[in-house]
C-alpha positions in Angstrom: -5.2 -23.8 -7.4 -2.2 -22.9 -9.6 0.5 -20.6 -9.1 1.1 -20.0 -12.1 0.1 -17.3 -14.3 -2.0 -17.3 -17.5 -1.4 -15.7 -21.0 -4.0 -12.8 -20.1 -1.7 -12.1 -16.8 1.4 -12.6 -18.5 0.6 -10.3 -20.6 -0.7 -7.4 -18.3 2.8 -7.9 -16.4 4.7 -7.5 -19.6 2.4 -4.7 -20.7 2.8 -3.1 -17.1 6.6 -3.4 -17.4 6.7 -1.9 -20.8 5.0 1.3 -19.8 7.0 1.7 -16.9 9.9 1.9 -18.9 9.0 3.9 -21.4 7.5 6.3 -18.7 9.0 6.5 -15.8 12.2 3.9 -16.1 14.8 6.7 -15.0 15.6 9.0 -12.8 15.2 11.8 -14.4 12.0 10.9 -15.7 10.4 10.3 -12.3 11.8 12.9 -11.0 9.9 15.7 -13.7 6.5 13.5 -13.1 6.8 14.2 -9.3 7.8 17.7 -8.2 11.6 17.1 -8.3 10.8 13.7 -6.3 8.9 15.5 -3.4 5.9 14.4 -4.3 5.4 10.6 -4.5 2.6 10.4 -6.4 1.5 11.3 -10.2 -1.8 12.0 -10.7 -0.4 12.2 -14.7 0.8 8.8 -14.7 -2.3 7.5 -12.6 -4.6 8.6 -15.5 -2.5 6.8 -17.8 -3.0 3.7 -16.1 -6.5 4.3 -15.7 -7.1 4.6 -18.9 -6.1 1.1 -19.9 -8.4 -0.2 -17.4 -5.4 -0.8 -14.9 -6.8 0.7 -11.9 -10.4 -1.5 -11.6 -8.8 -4.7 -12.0 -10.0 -6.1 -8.8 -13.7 -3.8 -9.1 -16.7 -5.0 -10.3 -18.1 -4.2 -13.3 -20.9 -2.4 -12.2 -18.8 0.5 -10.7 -16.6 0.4 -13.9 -14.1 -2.3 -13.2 -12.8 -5.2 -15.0 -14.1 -7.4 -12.0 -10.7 -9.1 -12.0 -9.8 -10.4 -8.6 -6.8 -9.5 -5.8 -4.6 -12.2 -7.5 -4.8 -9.7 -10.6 -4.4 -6.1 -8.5 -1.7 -7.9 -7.0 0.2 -8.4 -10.1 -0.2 -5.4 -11.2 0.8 -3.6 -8.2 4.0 -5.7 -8.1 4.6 -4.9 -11.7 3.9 -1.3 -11.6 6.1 -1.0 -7.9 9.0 -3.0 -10.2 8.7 -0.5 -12.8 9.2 2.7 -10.2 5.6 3.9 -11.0 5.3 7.1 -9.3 2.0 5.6 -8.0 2.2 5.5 -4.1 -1.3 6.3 -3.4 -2.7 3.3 -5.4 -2.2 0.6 -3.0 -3.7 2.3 -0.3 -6.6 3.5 -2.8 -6.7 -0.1 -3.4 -6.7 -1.1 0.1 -9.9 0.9 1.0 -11.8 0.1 -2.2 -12.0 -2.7 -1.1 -13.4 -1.6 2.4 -16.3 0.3 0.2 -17.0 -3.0 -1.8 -17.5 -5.1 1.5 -19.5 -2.4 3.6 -20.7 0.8 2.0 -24.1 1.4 1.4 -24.7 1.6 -3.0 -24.5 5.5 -3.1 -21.4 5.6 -1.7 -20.0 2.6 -3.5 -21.1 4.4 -7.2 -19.7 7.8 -5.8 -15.9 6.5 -4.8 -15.2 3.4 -6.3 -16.5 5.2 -9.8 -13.1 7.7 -9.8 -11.3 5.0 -8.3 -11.0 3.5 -11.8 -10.6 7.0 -13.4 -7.6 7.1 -11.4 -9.1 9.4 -8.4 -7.0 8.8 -4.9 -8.8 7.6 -1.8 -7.1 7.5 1.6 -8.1 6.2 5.3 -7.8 7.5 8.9 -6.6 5.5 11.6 -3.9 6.2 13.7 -3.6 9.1 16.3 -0.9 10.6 18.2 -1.2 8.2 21.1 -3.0 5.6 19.3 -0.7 3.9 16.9 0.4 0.0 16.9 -3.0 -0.1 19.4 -4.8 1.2 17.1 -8.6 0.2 18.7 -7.4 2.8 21.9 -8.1 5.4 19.6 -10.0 8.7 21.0 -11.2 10.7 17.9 -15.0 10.9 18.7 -18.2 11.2 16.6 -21.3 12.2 18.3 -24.8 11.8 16.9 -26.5 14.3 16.1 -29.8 15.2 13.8 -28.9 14.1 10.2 -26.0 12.8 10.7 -22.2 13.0 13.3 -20.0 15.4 14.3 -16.3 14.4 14.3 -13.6 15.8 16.5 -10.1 14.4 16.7 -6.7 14.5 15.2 -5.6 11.4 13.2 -1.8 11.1 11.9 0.3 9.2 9.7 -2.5 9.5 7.1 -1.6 8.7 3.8 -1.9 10.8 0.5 -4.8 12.5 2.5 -3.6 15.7 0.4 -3.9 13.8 -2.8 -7.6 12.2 -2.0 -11.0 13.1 -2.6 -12.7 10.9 0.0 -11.1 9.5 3.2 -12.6 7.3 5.8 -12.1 8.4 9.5 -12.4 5.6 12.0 -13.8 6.9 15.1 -15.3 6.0 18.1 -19.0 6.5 18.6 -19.2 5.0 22.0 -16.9 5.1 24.9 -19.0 2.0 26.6 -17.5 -1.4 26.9 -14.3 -2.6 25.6 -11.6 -0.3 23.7 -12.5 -2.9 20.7 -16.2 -1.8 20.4 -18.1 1.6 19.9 -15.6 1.8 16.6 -17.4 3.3 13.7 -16.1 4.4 9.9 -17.3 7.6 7.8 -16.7 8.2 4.3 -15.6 12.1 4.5 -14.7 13.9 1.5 -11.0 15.8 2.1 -13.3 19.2 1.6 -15.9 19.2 4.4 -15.7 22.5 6.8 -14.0 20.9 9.9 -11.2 19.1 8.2 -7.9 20.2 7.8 -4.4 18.6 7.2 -1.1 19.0 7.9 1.8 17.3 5.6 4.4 15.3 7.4 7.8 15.7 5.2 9.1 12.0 5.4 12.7 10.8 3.8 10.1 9.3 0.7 8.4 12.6 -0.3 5.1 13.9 0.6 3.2 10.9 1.6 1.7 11.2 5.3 -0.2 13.7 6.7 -1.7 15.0 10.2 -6.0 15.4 9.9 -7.6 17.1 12.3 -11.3 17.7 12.6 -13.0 20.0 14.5 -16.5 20.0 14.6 -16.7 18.4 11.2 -20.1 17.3 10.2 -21.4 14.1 8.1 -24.1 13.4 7.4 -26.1 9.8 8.4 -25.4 8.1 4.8 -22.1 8.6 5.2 -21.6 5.9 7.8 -19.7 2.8 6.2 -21.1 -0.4 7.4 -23.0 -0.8 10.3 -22.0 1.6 13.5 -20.2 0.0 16.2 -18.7 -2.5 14.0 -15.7 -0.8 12.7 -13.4 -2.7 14.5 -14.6 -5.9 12.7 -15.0 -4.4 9.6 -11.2 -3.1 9.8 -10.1 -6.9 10.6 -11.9 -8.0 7.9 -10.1 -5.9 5.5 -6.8 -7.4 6.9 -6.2 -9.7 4.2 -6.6 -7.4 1.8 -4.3 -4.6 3.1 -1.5 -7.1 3.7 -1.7 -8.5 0.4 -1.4 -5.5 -1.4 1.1 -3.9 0.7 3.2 -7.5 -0.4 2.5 -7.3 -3.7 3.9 -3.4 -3.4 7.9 -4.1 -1.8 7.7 -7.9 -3.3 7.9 -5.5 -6.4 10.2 -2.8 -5.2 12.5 -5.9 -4.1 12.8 -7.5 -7.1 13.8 -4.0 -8.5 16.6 -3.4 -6.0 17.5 -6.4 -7.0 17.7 -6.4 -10.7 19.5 -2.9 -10.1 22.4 -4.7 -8.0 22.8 -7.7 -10.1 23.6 -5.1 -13.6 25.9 -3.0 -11.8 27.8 -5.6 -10.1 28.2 -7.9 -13.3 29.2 -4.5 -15.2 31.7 -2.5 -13.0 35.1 -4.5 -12.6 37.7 -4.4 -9.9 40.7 -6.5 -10.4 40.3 -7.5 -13.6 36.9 -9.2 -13.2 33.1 -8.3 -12.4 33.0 -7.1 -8.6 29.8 -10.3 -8.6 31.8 -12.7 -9.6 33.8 -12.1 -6.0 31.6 -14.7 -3.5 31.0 -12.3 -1.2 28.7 -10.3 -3.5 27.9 -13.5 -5.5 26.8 -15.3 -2.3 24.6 -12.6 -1.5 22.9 -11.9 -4.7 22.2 -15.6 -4.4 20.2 -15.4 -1.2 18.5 -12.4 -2.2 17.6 -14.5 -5.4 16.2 -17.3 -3.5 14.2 -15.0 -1.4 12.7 -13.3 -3.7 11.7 -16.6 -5.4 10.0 -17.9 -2.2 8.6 -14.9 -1.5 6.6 -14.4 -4.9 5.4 -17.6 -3.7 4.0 -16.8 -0.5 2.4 -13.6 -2.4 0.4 -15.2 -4.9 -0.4 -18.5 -2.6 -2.3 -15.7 -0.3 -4.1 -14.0 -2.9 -5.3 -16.7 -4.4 -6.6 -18.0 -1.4 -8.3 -14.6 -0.5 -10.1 -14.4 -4.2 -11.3 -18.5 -3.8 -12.8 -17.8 0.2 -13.3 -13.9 0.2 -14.7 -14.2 3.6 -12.1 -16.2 5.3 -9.8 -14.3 7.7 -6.1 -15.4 7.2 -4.0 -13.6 9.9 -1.3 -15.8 10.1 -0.8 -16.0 6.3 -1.4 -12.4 5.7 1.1 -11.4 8.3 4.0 -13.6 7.0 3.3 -11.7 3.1 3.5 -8.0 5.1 6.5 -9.4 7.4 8.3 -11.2 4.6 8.3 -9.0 2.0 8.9 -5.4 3.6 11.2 -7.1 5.5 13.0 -8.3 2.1 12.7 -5.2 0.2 14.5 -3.4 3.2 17.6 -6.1 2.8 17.1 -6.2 -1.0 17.9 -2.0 -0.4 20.5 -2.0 1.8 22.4 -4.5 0.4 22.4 -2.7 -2.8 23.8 0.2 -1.3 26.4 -1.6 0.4 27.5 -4.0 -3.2 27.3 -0.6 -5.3 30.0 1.0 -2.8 29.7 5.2 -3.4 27.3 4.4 -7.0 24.9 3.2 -4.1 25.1 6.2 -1.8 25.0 8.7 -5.0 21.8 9.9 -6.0 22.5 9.0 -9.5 22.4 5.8 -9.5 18.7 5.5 -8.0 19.6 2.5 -5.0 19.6 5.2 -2.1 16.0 5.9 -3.5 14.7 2.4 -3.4 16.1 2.7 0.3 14.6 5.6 1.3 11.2 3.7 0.0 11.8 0.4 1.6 12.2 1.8 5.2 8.7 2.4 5.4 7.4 -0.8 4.5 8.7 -2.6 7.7 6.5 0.7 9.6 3.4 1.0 7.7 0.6 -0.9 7.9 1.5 -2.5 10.9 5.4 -2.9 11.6 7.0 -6.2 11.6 6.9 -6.5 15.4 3.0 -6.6 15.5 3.3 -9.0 12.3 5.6 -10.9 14.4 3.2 -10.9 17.7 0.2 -11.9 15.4 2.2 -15.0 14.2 3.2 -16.2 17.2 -0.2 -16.0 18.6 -1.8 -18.1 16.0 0.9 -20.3 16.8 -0.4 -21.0 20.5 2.5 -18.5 21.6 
């Protein structure tokens, strides 16, 4: 295994990059591609992409992608997250792609993963208004019925749910045994009778959304993997959510980064560059190194996940989600703090990258549970 990056992936970052900055470097170019900045997604930009074959990296071929691996999505996720791609539903897309390539049935996996790489949205249902962190105490039921289930519930915190054809509802289809089992996932497209949503305005845009379903009906074949086993089918997607998410701030990091380091070696106070004062110069310097070591830890995982697809790697997968949402959030703040008021102005773009990088320390598990899940496979 190598860390290091061949001339095909070196040149899909660069290409990534270039895009980006011809499309969407500026503020005032994002903010005309996404509804004055409201909306954090552009379904313009995503067809773009999708068109170059940017989307199906890590998809096989038969379903239209380049059947690339996750070392490749995760590049170009962190390229594309660097670059301010107005993109936010593609991780998560990403994300459960990759739970229809492990456990849908064929017709499903030809029906989804097929607009996937055309640059159609997909989104997942998991967390509920008591059922959050502890996710497996989740209530939303689905009862058998002729042909097929009938789903009742309210999930929340469902991302880009407005933005997606197809979202898959975890639900429970047995209340027997432990909270862990009776756990079941369906493939629901956004416009079945029975589901409706509800947008959650958030401090990054129009990203979440309440789903509630009442007496919505799915058919049989629309049962992803086997039912009971959703549960183990969501751990085994761990990896792969983790990752992703990694690859995402690792790039949004890196930007607030490269955003501090140009103002502060351009704006001058007392004759000099305000980062060539060691407090700002010590900092940048951490950040630096952080970043560095966290790249590290990104593309050590991946790599790992492509060679044993099947192997579960909690600890390691926690420490990509803890460390680098955890970075991007420092990476943020301290480049609102070292811009002074140019960081607090809208203007400038740092209080945006903020606004962003909160999340990542929430979603997908927050660092706490990251931290828990550490320590246990640590004998803690």
């Amino acid at each position: 295994m190598s860390l290091r990056l061949t001339e095909e992936q070196h040149a899909l970052v660069q290409t990534v990059r270039d895009f980006c900055v011809k499309h969407c470097d500026t503020r005032e170019q994002r903010l005309a591609l996404t509804d004055g900045g409201n909306e954090a997604h552009s379904h313009a930009i995503a067809r773009e992409m999708a068109e170059l074959g940017w989307l199906g990296l890590s998809i096989p071929e038969t379903y239209g992608g380049s059947g690339g691996g996750l070392f490749d999505a995760c590049l170009f996720v962190e390229a594309m997250s660097r670059g301010r791609a107005p993109l936010s539903s593609y991780p998560v897309t990403l994300i459960v792609s990759h739970t229809y390539l492990k456990f849908a049935g064929e017709s499903l996996k030809r029906e989804v993963l097929a607009g996937v790489v055309r640059g159609d949205v997909t989104s997942i249902a998991m967390s509920e208004p008591g059922s959050g962190s502890d996710v497996a105490s989740l209530t939303c039921a689905a009862e058998k019925v002729d042909g097929g289930y009938v789903l009742n519930g309210q999930k929340t915190w469902c991302s880009n749910v407005h933005l997606a054809d197809y979202v898959i509802v975890v639900a429970r289809t047995s209340r027997s045994g432990a909270k862990h089992e009776g756990i079941s996932m369906f493939s629901v497209p956004t416009n079945t009778p029975g589901l409706a949503l509800h947008q959650i305005e958030t401090m990054a845009g129009r990203e979440v959304n309440d789903v509630y379903l009442t007496d919505c009906f799915v058919p049989d074949d629309r049962l992803v993997g086997v039912e009971g086993q959703g549960w183990a089918q969501l751990i085994a997607g761990l990896n792969i959510e983790r990752v992703i998410i990694g690859a995402m701030f690792l790039g949004l990091a890196q930007r607030a980064f490269d955003e501090t380091l140009a103002y502060v070696t351009q704006r001058t106070q007392f004759g000099k560059p305000v980062g060539s004062f060691q407090a700002l110069s010590h900092r940048l310097a951490d950040l630096a190194t952080d970043l560095e070591a966290a790249r590290l830890l990104v593309y050590d995982v991946a790599q790992r996940v492509d060679e044993n697809p099947e192997t579960l790697l909690p600890r390691e997968a926690s420490m990509v989600k803890l460390k680098t949402t955890e970075l991007a959030k420092r990476a943020a703040l301290d480049g609102v703090q070292m811009l002074g008021g140019a960081g607090y102005a809208a203007e400038y773009g740092m209080e945006e990258l903020l606004r962003a990088a909160v999340g990542g320390t929430i979603v997908g598990g927050t660092s706490e549970i990251q931290r828990d899940i550490i320590a246990k496979t640590l004998g803690l």
